[in-house]
N, C-alpha and C positions, 0 to 999 in steps of 0.2 A: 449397455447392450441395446443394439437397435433389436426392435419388434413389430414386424410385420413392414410395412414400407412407408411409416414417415412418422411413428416410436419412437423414441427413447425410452428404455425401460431402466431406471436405477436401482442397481441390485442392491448397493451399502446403503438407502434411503436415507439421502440427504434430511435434514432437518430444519427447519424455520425455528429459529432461537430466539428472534425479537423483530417485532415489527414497528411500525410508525406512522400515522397521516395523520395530515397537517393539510384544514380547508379554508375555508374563505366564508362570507355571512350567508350566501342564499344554501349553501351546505348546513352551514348550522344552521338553519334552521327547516332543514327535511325532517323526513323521519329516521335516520341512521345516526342524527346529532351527537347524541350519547356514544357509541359507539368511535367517536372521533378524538384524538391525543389534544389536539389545536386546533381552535377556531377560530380567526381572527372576525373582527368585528367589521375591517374596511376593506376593500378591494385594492388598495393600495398597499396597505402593510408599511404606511408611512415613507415610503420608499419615493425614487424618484422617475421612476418610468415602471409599466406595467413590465415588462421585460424583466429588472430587477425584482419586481416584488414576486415573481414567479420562481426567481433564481432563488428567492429566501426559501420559498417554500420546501423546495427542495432537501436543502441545507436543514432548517430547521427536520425535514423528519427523517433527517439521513440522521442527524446527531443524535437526533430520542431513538431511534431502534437500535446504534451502539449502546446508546446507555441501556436500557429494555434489555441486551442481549445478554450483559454484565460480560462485556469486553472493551478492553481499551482503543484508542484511536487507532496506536500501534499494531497490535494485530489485527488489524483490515488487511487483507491483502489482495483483494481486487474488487473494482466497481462496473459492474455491467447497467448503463441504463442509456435511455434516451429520451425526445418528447416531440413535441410538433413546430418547435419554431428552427428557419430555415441555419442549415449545420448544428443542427440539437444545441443550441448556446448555454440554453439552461440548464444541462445536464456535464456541456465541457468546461463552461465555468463554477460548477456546482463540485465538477471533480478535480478545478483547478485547488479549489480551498481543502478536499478530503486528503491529496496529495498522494494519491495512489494509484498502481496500475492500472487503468483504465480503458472499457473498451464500450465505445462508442456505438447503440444502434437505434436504427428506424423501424419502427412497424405502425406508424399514427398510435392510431388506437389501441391497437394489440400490444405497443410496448410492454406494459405490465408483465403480461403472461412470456412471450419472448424473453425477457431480462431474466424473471424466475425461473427459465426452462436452460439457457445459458449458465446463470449461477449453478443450478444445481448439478448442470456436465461438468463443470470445473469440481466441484465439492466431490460427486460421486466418481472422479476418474483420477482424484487423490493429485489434483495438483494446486487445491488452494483451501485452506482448512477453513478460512472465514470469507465469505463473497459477498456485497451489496447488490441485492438490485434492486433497482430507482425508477422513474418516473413522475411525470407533473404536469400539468398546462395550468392555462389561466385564459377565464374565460375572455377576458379585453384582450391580451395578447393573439389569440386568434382568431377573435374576430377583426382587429386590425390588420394583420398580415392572410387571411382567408378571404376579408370580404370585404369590411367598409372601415373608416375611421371609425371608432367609440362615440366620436362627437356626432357623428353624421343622422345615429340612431334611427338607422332602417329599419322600415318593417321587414319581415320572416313569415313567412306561410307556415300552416301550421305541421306541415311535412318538418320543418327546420328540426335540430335539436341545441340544448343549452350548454355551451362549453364547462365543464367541471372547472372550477378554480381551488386545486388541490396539489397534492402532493403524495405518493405510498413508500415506504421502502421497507426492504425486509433481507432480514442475515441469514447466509444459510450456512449450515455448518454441518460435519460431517456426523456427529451426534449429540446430545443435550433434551432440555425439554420442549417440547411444542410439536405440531404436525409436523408430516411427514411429506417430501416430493414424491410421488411417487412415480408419476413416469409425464412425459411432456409429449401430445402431437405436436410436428409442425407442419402450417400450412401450407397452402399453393396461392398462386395468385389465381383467382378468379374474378373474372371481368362481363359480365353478361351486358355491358354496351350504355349503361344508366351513366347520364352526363349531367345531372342535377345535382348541384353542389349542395342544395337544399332538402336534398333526399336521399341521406346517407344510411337512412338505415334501410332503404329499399337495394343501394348499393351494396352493403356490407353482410344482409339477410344469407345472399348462398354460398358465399365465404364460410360464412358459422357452419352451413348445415353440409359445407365438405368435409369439412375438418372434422363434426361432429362426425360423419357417417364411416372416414376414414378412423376415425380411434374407436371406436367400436367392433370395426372389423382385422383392425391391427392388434387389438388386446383379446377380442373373443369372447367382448361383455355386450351385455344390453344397458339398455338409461335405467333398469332397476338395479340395476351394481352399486348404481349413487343415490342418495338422499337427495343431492341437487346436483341439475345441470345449468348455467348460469352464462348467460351470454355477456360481452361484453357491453355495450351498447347502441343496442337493433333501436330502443325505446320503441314506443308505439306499435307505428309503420312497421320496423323490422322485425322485431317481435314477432309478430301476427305473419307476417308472410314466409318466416323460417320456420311457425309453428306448422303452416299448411304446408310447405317443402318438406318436412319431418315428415307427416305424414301420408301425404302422396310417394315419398320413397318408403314407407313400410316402415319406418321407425317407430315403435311405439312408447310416444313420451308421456304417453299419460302413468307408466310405470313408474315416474318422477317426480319432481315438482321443477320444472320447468320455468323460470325466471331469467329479467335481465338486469342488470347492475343501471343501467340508463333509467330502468323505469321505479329502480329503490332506492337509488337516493334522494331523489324530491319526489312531492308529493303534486303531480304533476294534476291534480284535479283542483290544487289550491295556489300551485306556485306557477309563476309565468315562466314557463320554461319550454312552451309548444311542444311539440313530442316527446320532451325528457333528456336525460342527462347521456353527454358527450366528452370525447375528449381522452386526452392520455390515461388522465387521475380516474376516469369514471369507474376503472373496473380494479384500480390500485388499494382505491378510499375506501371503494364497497369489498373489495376481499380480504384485504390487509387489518381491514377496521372491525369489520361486522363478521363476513363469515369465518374468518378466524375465532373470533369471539365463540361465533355459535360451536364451532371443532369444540373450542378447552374448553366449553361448559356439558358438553356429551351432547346437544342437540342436534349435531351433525357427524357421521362418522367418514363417509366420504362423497367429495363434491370432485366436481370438473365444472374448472374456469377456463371458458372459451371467452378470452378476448378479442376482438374484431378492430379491425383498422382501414379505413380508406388514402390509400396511396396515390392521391391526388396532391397538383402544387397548382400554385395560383398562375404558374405559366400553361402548365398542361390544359387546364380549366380554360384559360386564354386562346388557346389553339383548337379548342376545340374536340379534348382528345375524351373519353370516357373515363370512366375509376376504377383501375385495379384493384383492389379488394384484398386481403387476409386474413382468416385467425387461427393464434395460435392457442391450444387446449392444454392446460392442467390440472392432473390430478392430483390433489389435497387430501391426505386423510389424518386420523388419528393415529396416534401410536400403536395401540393396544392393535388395530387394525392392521392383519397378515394380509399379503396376497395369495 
């Protein structure tokens, strides 16, 4: 049922039955480490080009959230996911091995949230009982295809952010144990003219805070409805400039606790990672991994995961053109938790 004008409201409240991430070494070792299924120790993953080892990743935690779900390979019946390298490779060869109906999308960053908002219309409109959705980057893969070779090892001002080298995936089903979908904003493109490829989360800042301001007024809640509202990853920079958009539009988020996934999974005061953590995985690893966690232990009863995505290619960047902007908002709650 849509709600209000850019809602989805799920009335048989899909369910998240089994999750899965799978990161890389500067992951393990944030503060979210514990919170993670797999951690590999090398950026390779022994593989033979960063491209495949991002492809593992994927794989790998698409297969722990079947297991996690306690359902077989066989009842999968559809994969919604994408990621940031050019025609989603790692998600269309990731779904070449699951061997199931597949549908392929882009939102950069916001994938995460997008893939869970898709799954969960399929599960709640009773046309697919078990749905994946995916997501992944790596952070050498896109910095090669974004910006420089690996080898070339440019400097980044400290506007830049650190590509997540990770993986999230989660099963949604139409009942079982674990949170709950509860209804999904989607966004708009918003472009306010920022052409610094290095300054994405000043691009991606009023994205958040439409979608934010749109699902508020499409459901009829304030940011005290949720224990958290969690951006995807603003880190730093964006952060701080969607906190003052929030409240020069009259939102008051101090009723919340107000966070972003860029700036919780590393410990950006200790790890070299300039303004914090990026990328498909950032808002996958940190919601699939931790705040879930926090749901089924009762320390959170309901969140909104607004992940953010910058719709820029390395041609458009070329030409000269500025960054379209999105994100997409979901809300996460417990079970026991009515609307």
């Amino acid at each position: 049922m849509k709600k209000g004008k850019q809602t989805w409201w799920f009335e048989n409240r899909p369910v998240i039955i089994g999750t899965a991430t799978v990161v890389g070494p500067d992951e393990g070792d944030g503060p979210l480490a514990a919170d993670f299924d797999l951690v590999h120790p090398e950026l390779d993953l022994q593989q033979k080009s960063w491209e495949k080892a991002e492809r593992l990743l994927l794989e790998q935690a698409s297969d722990l959230a079947i297991k996690k779900a306690g359902i077989g390979k066989d009842e999968l019946e559809f994969y919604v996911g994408g990621d940031l390298m050019n025609q989603i490779i790692s998600n269309t060869f990731a779904a070449r091995t699951l061997g199931v109906p597949y549908l392929g999308v882009f939102g950069a960053c916001s994938t995460s949230m997008e893939s869970l908002a898709i799954a969960s219309m399929i599960v709640n409109s009773g046309n697919g009982k078990h749905v994946l959705a995916g997501t992944c980057s790596h952070n050498c893969t896109a910095e090669k295809q974004f910006r420089y070779p690996t080898e070339y090892g440019s400097q980044k001002p400290p506007t830049a952010q650190y590509t997540i080298t990770g993986a999230g995936a989660a099963i949604v089903a139409p009942a079982g144990s674990g949170p709950v979908v509860e209804c999904a904003t989607i966004g708009r493109i918003v472009d306010l003219g920022v052409k610094d490829p290095f300054n994405m989360g000043a691009a991606m800042a009023p994205a958040a805070v439409d979608t934010i301001q749109a699902h508020l007024t499409d459901t009829g809640r304030s940011p005290g409805d949720y224990d958290m509202i969690v951006t995807g990853d603003l880190a730093t920079v964006g952060h701080r400039i969607a906190t003052d958009l929030l409240k020069r539009g009259g939102v008051p988020m101090e009723q919340t606790v107000f966070a972003d996934c860029g700036l919780m999974v590393y410990d950006v005061d200790r790890q070299k990672v300039q303004a914090g953590g990026s990328g498909c995985a950032c808002s996958a690893v940190v919601t699939y991994g931790h705040l879930l966690k926090r749901i089924e232990k009762g320390e959170l009863k309901r969140i909104l995961v607004v992940a953010t995505g910058a719709l820029l290619s390395p041609l458009s960047f070329q030409q000269g053109e500025s960054i379209p902007c999105i994100a997409h908002a979901v809300s996460i709650e417990r079970n026991e938790v009515q609307p």
